[in-house]
BADO-854192 format. One record per residue: residue number from 1; x, y, z of N, C-alpha, C in turn. Coordinates in nm, 2 decimals, decimal comma, always signed. Layout:
NODE   num    neast   nnorth      nup   caeast   canorth     caup    ceast   cnorth      cup
NODE   NUM        X        Y        Z        X         Y        Z        X        Y        Z
...
% end
This chain:
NODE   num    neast   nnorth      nup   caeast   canorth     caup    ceast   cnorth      cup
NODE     1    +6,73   +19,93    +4,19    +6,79    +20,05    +4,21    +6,83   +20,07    +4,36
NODE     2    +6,97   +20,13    +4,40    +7,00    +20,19    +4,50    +6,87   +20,27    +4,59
NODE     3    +6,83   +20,21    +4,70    +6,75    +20,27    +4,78    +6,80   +20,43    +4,83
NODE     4    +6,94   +20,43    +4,82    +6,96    +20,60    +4,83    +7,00   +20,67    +4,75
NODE     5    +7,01   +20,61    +4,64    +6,98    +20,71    +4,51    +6,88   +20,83    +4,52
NODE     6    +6,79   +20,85    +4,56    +6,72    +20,94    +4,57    +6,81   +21,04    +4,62
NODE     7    +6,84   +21,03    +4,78    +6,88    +21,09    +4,88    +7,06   +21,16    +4,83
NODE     8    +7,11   +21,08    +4,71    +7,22    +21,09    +4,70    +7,28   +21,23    +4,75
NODE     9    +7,39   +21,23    +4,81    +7,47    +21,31    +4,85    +7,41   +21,36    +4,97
NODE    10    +7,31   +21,33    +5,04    +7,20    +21,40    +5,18    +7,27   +21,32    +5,30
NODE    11    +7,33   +21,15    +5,29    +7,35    +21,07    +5,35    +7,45   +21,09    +5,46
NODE    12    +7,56   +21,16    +5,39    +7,65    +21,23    +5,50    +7,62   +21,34    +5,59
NODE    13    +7,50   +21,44    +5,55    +7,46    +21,54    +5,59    +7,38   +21,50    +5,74
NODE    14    +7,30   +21,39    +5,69    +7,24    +21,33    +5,81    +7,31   +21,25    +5,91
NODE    15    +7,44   +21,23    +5,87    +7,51    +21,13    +6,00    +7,57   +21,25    +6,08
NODE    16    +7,60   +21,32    +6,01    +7,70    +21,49    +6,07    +7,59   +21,52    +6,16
NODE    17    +7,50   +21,57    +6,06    +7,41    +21,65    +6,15    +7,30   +21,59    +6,26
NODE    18    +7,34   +21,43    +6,30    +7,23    +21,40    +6,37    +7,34   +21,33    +6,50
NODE    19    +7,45   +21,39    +6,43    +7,60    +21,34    +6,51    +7,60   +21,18    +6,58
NODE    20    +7,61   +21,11    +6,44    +7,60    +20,98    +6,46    +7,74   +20,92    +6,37
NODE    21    +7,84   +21,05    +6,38    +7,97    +20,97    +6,30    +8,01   +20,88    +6,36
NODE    22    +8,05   +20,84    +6,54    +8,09    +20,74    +6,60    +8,00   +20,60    +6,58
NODE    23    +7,91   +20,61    +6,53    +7,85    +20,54    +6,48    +7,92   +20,42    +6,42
NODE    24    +7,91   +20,27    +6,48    +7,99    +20,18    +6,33    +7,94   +20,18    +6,21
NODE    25    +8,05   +20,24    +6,07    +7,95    +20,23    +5,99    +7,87   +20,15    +5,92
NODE    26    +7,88   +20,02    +5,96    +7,75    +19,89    +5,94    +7,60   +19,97    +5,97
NODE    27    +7,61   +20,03    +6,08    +7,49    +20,08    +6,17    +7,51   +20,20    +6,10
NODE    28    +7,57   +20,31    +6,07    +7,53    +20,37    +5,99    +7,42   +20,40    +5,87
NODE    29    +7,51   +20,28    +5,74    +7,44    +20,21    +5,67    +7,29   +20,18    +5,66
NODE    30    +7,28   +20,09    +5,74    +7,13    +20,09    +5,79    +7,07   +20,17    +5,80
NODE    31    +7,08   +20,24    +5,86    +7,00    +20,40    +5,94    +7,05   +20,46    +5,80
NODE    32    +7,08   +20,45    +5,69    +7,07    +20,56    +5,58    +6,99   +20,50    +5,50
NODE    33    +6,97   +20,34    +5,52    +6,85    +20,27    +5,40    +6,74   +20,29    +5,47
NODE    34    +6,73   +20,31    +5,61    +6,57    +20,31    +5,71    +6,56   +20,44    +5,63
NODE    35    +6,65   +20,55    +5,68    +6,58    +20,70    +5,63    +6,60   +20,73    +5,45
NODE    36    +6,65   +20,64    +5,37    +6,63    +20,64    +5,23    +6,48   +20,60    +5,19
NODE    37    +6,47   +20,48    +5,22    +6,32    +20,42    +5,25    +6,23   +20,51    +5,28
NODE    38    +6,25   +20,56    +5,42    +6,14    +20,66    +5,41    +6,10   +20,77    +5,34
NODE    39    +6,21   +20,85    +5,29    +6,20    +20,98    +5,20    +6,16   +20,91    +5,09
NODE    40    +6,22   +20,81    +5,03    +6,12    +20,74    +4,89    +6,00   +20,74    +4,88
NODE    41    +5,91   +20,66    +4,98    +5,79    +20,63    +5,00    +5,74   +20,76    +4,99
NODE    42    +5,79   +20,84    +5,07    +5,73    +20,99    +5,10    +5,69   +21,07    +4,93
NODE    43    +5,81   +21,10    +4,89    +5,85    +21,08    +4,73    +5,80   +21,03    +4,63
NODE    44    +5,75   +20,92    +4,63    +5,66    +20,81    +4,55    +5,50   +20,91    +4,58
NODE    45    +5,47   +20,90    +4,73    +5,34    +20,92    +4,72    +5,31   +21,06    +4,69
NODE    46    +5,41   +21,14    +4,74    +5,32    +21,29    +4,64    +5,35   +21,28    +4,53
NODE    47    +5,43   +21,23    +4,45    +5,42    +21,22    +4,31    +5,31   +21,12    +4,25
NODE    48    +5,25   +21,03    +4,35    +5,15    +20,97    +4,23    +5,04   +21,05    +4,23
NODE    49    +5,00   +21,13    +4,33    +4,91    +21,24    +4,35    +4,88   +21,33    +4,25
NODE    50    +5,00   +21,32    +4,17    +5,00    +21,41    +4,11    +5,01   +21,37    +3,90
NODE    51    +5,00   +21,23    +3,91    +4,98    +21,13    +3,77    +4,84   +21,11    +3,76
NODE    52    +4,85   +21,08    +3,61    +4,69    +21,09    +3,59    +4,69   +20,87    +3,62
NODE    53    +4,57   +20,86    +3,61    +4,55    +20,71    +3,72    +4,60   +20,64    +3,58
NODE    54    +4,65   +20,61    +3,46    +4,73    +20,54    +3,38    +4,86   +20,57    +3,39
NODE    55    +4,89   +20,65    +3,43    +5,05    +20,70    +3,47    +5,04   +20,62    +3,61
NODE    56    +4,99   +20,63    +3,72    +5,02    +20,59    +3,84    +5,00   +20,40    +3,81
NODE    57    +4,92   +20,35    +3,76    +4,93    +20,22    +3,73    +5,06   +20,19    +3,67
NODE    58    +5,12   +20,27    +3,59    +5,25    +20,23    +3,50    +5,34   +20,25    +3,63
NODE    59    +5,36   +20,35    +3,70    +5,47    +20,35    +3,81    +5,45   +20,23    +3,93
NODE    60    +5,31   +20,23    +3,97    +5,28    +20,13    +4,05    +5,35   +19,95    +4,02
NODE    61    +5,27   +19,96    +3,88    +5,31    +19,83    +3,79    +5,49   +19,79    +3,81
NODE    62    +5,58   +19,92    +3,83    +5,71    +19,94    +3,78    +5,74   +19,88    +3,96
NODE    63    +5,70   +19,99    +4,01    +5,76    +19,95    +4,17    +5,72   +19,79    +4,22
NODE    64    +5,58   +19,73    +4,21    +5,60    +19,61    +4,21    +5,74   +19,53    +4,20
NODE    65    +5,73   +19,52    +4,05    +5,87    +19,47    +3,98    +5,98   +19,46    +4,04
NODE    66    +5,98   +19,58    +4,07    +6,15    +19,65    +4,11    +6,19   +19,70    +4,00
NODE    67    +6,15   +19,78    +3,92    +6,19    +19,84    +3,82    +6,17   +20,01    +3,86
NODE    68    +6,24   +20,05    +3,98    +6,27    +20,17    +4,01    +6,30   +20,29    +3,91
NODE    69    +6,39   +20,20    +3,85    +6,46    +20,30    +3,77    +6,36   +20,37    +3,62
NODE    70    +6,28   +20,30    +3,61    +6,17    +20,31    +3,53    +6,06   +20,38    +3,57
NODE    71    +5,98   +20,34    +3,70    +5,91    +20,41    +3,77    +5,93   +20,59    +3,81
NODE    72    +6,09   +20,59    +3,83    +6,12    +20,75    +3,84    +6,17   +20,81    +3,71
NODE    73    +6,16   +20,72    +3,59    +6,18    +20,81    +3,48    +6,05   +20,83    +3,40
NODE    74    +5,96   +20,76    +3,45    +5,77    +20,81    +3,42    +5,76   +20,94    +3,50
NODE    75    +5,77   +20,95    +3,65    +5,73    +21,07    +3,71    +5,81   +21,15    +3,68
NODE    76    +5,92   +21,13    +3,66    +6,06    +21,28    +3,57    +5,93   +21,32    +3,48
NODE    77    +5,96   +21,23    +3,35    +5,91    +21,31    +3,25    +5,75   +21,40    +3,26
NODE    78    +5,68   +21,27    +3,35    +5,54    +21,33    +3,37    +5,48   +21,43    +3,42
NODE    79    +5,52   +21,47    +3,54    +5,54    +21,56    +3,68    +5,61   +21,67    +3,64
NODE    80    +5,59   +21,79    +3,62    +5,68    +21,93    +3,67    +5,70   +21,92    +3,74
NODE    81    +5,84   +22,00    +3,73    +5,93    +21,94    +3,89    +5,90   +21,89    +3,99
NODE    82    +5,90   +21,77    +3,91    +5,99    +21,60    +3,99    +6,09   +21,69    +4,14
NODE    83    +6,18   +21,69    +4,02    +6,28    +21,74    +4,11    +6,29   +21,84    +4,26
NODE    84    +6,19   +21,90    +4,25    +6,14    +22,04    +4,36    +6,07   +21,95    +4,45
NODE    85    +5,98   +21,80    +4,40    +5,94    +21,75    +4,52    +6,02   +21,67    +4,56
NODE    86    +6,10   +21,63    +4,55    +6,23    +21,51    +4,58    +6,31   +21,62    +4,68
NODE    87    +6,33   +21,76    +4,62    +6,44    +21,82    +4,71    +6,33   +21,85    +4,85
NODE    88    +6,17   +21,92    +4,81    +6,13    +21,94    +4,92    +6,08   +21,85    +5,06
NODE    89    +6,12   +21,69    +4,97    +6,07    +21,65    +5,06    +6,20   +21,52    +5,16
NODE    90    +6,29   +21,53    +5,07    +6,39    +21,55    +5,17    +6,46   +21,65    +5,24
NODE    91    +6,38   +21,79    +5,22    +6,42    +21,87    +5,34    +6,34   +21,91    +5,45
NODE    92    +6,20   +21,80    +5,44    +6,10    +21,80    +5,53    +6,14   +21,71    +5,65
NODE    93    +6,23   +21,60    +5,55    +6,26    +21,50    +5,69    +6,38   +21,51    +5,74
NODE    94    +6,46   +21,60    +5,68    +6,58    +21,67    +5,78    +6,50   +21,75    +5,87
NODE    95    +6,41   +21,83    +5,81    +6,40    +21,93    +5,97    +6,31   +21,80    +6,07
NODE    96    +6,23   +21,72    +6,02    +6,19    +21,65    +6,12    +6,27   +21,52    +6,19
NODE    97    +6,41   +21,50    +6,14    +6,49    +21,43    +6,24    +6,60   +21,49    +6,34
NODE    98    +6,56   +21,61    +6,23    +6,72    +21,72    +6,37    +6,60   +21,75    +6,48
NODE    99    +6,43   +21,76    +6,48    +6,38    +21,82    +6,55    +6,40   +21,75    +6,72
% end
């Protein structure tokens, strides 16, 4: 899976607003998979927090793999809003990169 799939659509937000358009976008790029990576991981771990420990071995087991795309469709279904932590916690690390 696309490492900014998660973040989709956030990626332009953060080059605007951290006013890195002159940026080459090779270097861009990068800097949108460092800060994809990190909101994932971020993302991953309050959601395993929140699986019962056979659910978190199944997503764990998945991320190994690289089977992303399976791993986030266990915490969709498992997790009440999935979605409310994915948006909260890519809006924790906008305020903490504009800071």
């Amino acid at each position: 899976m696309d490492q900014n799939k998660i973040i989709k659509g956030k990626e332009i937000d953060f080059i605007k607003e951290l006013g890195l358009e002159d940026m080459p976008l090779e270097e861009q790029g990068k800097l949108i998979e460092r800060m994809a990576n990190v909101v994932n991981e971020r993302i991953i771990l309050k959601a395993m927090e929140k699986l019962s420990d056979e659910d978190a071995k199944q997503v764990n087991a998945d991320l190994v793999i690289g089977d992303t795309e399976e791993a986030l469709k266990i915490m969709d279904e498992k997790i009440p809003n999935f979605d409310l932590i994915i948006s909260e916690e890519i809006e924790k690390f906008q305020e903490e990169m504009l800071k």
